[in-house]
N, C-alpha and C positions, 0 to 999 in steps of 0.2 A: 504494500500500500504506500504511494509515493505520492507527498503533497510539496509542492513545492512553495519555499517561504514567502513568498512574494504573490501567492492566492489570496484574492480578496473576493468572495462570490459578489457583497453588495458594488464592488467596483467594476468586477468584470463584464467583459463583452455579453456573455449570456447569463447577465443575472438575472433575467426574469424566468427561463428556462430552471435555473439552481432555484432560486425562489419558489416555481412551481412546485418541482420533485420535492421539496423540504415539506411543502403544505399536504402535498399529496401523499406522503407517508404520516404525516401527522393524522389525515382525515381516513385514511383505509387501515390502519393498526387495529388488529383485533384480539379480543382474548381466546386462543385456538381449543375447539376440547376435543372436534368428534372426526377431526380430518386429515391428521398426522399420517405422514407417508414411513417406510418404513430405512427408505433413504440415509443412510451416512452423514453425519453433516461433515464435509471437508476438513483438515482442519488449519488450513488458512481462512476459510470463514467462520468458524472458529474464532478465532485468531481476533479478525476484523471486528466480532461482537465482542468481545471481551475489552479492547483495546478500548472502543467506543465506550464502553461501560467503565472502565478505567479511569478517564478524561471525563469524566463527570465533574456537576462546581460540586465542592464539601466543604463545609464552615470549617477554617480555620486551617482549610486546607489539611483537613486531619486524615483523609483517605480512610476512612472505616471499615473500607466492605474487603470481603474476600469471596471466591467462588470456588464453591464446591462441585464439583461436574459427577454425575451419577450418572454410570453405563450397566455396574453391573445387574441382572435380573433379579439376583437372589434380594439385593439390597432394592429397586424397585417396588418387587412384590411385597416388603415389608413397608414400605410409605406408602403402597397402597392399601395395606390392610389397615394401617394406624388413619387415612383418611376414611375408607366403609366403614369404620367405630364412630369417627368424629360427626360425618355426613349424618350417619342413623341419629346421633344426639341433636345436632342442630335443626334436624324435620320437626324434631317434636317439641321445637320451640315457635313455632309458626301456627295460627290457628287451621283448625280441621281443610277446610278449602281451602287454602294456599299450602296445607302442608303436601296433599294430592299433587300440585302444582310442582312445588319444589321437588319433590321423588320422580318426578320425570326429567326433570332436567341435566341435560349433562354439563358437571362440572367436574374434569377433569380428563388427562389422558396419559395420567401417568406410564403403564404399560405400554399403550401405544406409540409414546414422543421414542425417540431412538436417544435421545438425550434428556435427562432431566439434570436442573442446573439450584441448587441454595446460593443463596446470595444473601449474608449476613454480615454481620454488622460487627467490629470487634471493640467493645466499647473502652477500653482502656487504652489503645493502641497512640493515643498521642499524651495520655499523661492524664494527669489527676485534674488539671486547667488547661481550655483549649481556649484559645480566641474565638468568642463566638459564641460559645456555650456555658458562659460562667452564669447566664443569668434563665438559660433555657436550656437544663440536660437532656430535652431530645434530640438537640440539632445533628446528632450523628446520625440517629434513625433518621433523619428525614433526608441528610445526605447519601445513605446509603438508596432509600428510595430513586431520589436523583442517579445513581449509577443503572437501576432496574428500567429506570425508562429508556433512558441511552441506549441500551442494550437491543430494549423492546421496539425501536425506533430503528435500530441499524439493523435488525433479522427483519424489521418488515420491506428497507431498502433491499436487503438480501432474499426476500422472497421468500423467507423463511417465519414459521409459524411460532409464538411463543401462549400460551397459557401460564397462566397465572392461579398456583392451588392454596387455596387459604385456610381452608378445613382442616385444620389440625389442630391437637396439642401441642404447644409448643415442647411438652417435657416428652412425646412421643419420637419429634423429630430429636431432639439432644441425643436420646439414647439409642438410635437406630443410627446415627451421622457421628456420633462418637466428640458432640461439642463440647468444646472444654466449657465450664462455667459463664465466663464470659463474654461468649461469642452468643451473640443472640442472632436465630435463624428470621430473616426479614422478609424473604419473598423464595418459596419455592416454585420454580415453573418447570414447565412441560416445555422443550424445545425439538423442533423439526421441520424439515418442507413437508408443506402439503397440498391435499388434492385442489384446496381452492381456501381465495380470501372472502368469506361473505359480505354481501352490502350491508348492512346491519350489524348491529353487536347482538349474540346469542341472545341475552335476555328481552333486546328489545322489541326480536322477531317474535319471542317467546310469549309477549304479553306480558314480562314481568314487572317491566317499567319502562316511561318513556323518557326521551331524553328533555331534559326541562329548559325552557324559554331563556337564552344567556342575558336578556335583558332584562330578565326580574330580578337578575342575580350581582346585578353591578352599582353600587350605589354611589353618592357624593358625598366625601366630607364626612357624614356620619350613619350610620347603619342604619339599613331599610328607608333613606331617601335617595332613590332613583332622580332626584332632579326633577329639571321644569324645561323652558324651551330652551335652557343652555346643556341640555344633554343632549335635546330630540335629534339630533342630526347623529351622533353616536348609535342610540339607540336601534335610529332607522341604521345604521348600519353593519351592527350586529343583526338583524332581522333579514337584510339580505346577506348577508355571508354566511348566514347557521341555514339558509336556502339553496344558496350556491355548493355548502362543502354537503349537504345532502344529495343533489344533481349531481357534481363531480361522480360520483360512486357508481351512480345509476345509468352512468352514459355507456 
């Protein structure tokens, strides 16, 4: 992967081209459960997501995360069995009709990804005081967050499927991944190419939920005031661009 130092996308010749592909993998990123190919992932591409995950911003530039990469089946089939326990416990926190709902849904493809990846969090790794976090001790988690997007951002440039599995005990995964104390496990995902990227996100095709108005969601100044006629021209324009990156998909 060769970037040369003097690349600037907003300066260059085709930066509306780079512009596009940036928004277009922002707007088609999905969370993959049921379409994992059984494909190899290379491992210079590999390489590519990890790097990008990498290069993430981190408060205080503490670099927290680390990745776990999981091939073998035997260790697998046990994150899959510690999520069937966790999945069964979380249905029956849902009332009777949506629990119906939730037990058809798939969430997950452990088995199926050719690759499953932990991406955690090492919470002492810069020291007792970090810049950044002396007055907010989660800002590692959320940096570490920031490295899982990265990631989830360069496999969908790479055509490649990630899922995202959240259904567990965290003291499940410790003792099946062999985490020391400190290493808190942050996001396990399902990685692979697959047979296809859907236009929609699973749940939303699913009737689970819809995606909400980004203009109810933005306010001025102070919480829950959206403004007056010095937002309206913003507003209208979040209204057509949550139009546009829906059409984008559908073309």
């Amino acid at each position: 992967m060769k970037i040369e130092a003097h690349d600037s996308p907003a300066g260059s010749d085709n930066a509306a081209a780079i512009r596009a592909a940036v928004y277009q993998t922002i707007f088609s990123r999905r969370d993959v459960r049921g379409q994992f190919l059984s494909d190899p992932i290379p491992d210079a591409a590999l390489s590519r997501l990890l790097t990008a995950a990498h290069f993430a911003p981190s408060v205080g530039f503490m670099q927290p995360w680390s990745f776990l990469l999981v091939r073998d089946p035997a260790v697998k089939r046990r994150i899959h069995d510690a999520f069937l326990h966790a999945n069964a416990e979380a249905a029956l926190l849902f009332e009777e009709e949506r629990r119906d709902q939730y037990r058809q849904l798939r969430l997950q493809g452990i088995l199926e990804a050719p690759l499953n990846l932990c991406v955690t969090c090492d919470r002492d790794r810069a020291g007792p005081v970090v810049l950044g976090r002396t007055h907010n001790k989660a800002m590692d988690l959320y940096s570490t967050v920031c490295a899982v997007q990265n990631l989830w951002l360069a496999a969908r440039a790479e055509g490649i499927g990630v899922g995202w599995v959240s259904i567990f005990r965290a003291s499940a995964l410790r003792e099946i991944l062999q985490l020391p104390p400190r290493i808190v496990p942050v996001a396990y995902l399902c990685v692979g190419y697959v047979s296809q990227f859907n236009d929609r996100p699973d749940l939303e095709a699913a009737g689970w939920r819809e995606r909400l108005p980004l203009e109810q969601l933005v306010y001025l100044d102070r919480w829950g005031d959206v403004g007056d006629e010095a937002t309206a021209g913003l507003r209208e324009n979040l209204r057509r661009d949550q139009r546009e990156a829906t059409l984008l998909l559908t073309r």
